[in-house]
C-alpha positions as CSV (number, residue, x, y, z in Angstrom):
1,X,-24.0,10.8,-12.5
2,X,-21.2,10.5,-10.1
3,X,-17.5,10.7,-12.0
4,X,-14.8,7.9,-11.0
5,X,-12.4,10.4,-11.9
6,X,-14.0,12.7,-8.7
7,X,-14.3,9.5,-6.3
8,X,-10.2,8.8,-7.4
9,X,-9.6,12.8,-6.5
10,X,-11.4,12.6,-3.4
11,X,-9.5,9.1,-2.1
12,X,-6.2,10.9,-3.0
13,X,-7.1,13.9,-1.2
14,X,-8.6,12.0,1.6
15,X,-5.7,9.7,2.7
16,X,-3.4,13.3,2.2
17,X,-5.2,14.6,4.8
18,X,-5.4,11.4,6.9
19,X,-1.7,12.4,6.8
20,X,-2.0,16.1,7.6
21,X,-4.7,15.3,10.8
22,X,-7.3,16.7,7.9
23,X,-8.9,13.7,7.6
24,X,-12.9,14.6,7.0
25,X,-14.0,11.2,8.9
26,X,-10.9,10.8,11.6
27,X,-13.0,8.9,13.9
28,X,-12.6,5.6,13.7
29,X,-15.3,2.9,13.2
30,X,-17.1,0.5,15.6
31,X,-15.5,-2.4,14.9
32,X,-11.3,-0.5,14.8
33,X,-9.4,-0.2,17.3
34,X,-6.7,2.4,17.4
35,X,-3.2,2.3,19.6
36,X,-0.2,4.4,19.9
37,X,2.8,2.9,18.8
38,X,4.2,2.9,22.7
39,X,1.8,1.3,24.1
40,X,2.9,-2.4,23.2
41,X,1.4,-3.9,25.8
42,X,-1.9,-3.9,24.3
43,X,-0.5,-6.2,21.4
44,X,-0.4,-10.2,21.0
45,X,1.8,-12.0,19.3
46,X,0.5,-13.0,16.2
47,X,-1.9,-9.7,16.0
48,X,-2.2,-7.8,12.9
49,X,-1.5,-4.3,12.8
50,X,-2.0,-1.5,10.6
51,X,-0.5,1.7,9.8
52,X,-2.5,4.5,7.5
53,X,0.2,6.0,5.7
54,X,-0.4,9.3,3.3
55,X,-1.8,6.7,0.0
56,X,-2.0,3.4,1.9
57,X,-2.0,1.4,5.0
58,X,0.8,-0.6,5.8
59,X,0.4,-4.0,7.3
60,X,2.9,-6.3,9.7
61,X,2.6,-8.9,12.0
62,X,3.3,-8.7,16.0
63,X,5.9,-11.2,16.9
64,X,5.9,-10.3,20.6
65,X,9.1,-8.5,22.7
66,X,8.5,-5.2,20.6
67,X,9.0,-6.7,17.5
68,X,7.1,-6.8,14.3
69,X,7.8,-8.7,10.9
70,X,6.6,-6.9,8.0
71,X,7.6,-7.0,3.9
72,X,9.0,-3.5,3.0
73,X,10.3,-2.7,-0.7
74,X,14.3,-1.6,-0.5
75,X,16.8,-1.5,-3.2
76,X,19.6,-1.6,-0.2
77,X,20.0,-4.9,-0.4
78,X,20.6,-5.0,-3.6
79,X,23.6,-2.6,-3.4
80,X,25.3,-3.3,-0.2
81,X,26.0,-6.4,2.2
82,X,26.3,-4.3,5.1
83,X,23.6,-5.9,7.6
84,X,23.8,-2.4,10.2
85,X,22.9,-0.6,7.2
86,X,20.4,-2.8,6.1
87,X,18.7,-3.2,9.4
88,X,18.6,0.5,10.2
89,X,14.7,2.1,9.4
90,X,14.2,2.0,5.7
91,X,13.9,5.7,4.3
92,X,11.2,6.7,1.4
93,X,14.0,7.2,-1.2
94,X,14.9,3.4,-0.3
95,X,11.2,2.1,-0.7
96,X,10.7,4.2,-3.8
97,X,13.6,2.7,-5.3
98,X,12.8,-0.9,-3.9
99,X,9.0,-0.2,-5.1
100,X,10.8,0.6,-9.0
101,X,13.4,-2.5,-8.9
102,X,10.5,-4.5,-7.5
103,X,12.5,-5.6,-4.6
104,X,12.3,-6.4,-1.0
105,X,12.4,-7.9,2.7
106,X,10.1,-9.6,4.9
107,X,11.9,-7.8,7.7
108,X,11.5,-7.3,11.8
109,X,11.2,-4.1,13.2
110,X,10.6,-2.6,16.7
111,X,7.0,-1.4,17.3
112,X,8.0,2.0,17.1
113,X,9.9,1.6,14.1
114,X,7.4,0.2,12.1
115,X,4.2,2.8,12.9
116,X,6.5,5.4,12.3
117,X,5.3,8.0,14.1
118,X,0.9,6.5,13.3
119,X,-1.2,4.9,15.2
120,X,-1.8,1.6,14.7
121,X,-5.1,-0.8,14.0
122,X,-5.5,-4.0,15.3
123,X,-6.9,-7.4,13.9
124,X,-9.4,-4.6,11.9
125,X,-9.4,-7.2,9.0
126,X,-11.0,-10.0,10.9
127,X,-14.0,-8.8,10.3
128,X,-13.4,-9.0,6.4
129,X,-12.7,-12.3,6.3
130,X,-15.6,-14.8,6.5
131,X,-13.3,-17.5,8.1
132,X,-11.9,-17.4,11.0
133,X,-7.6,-16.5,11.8
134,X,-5.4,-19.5,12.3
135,X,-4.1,-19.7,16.4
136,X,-2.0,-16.6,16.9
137,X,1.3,-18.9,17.5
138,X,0.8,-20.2,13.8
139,X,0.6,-16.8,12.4
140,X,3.5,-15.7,14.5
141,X,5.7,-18.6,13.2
142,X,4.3,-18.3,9.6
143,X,5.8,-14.9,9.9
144,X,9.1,-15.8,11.2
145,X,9.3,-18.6,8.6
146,X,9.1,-15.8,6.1
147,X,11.5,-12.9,7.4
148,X,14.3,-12.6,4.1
149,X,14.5,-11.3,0.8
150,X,11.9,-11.7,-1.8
151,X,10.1,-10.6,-4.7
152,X,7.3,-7.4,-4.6
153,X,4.9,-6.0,-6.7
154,X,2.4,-2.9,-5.7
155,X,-0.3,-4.4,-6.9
156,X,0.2,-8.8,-6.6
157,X,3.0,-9.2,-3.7
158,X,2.9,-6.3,-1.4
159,X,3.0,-6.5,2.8
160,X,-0.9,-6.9,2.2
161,X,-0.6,-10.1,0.8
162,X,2.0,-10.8,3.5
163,X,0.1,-10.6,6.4
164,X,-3.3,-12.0,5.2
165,X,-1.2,-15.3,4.3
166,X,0.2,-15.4,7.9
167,X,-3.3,-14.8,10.0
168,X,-5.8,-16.7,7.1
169,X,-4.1,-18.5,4.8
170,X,-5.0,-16.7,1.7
171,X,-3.0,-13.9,0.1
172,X,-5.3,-10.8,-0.5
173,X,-5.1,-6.9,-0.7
174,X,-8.2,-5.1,-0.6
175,X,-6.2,-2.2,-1.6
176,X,-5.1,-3.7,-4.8
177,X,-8.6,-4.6,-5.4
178,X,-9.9,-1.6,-4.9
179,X,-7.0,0.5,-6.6
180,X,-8.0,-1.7,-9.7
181,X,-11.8,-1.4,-9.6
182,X,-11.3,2.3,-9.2
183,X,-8.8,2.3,-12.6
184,X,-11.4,-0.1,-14.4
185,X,-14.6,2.6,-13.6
186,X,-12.0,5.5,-14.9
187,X,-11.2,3.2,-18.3
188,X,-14.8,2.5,-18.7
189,X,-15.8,6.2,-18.5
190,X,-16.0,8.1,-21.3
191,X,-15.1,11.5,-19.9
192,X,-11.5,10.4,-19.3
193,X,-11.0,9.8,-23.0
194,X,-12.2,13.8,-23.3
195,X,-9.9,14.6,-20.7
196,X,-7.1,12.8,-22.3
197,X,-7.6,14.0,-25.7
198,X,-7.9,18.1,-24.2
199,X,-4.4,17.6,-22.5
200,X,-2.5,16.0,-25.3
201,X,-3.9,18.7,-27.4
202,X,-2.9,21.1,-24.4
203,X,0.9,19.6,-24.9
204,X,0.8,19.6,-28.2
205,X,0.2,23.3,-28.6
206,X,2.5,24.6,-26.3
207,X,5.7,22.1,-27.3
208,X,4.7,21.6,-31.0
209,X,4.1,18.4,-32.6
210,X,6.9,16.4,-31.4
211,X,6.4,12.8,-32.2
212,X,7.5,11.8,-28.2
213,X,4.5,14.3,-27.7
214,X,2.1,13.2,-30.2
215,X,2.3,9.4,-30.4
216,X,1.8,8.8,-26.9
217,X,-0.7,11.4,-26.7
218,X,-2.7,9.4,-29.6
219,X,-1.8,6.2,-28.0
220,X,-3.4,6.6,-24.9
221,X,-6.5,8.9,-26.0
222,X,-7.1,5.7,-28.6
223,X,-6.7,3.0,-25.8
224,X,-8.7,4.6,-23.4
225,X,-11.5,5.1,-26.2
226,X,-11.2,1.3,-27.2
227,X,-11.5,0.2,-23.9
228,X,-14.3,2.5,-22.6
């Protein structure tokens, strides 16, 4: 029987790799097509791109000129006014922070800026929708109408949602859906509750029975065994 628990180790180590040019399938499929971030040429305004990043993809829409719009968690915003701070490329301790306060910018980038160093994907997610994209212009403008501050979530309001408004209409991340089916097969299997009840035991034995050890040890042993 194949563990969720393996298939959640193997995604992990799989987009780590992506990362480190260890990805076991680099090559890409039939129906992607990969640019480098300088050849901007190739793009149309109101195209889609995508960015694998080490766990994710990151998603943003081509306004045209070198310029993409795309929603970025940052907690800068929140602490300073300063617009040449602000605008310059956010850094990983600033997403982290934005990604904790749930905070963030629909925002507009260069090209280069917002792969990052990647290659990029473009329109890959036409083919996952059964409908077709709005006109390019309209999801160009949709985007513009949106660049600002506003709310985030990982899992409900991220820049998948953002860009899947803009070129269909509806707000979806596969991502999320997959991140959560992948949680749900974990709950649901019965080996996690082992594995959850050998290392609160683990913990328990080496930093003695602390109740900050124990309860939540027995809280989430119970809760996974409830809910598997």
């Amino acid at each position: 029987m194949k563990s969720p628990l393996l298939d959640l180790l193997f995604f992990v180590l799989n987009r780590i790799s992506l990362y480190a040019n260890l990805k076991l399938f680099s090559m890409p499929e039939e129906d992607e097509t990969y640019v480098y971030y300088d050849e901007v040429t190739y793009f149309k305004r109101g195209d889609l791109l995508e960015v694998p990043r080490t766990l994710f993809v990151h998603f943003g829409i081509y306004l045209g000129n070198n310029k993409v719009a795309h929603l970025m968690p940052d907690i800068l915003p929140v602490l300073s006014d300063d617009t040449c701070l602000i605008e310059k490329v956010v850094t990983n301790k600033r997403l982290i922070l934005g990604v904790l306060a749930k905070v963030a910018s629909i925002r507009v980038d260069t090209v280069q800026d917002f792969a990052y160093g990647g290659s990029i994907i473009v329109n890959h997610m036409d083919s996952s929708f059964k409908s077709r994209p709005l006109s390019n212009e309209e999801v160009a403008q949709r985007a513009e109408k949106l660049v600002g501050a506003t709310s985030y979530s990982l899992l409900w309001d991220n820049c998948e949602h953002f860009v899947t408004y803009c070129r269909y209409g509806i707000p979806v991340s596969f991502q999320t859906d997959k991140f959560c089916k992948t949680v749900k097969r974990i709950i649901r299997d019965q080996r996690s509750v082992i594995v959850s009840a050998a290392l609160g035991l683990l913990l328990i034995l080496c930093m003695g029975f602390d109740p900050s050890i124990t309860i939540p040890s027995f809280v989430i042993t119970f809760s996974l065994w409830m809910a598997s």
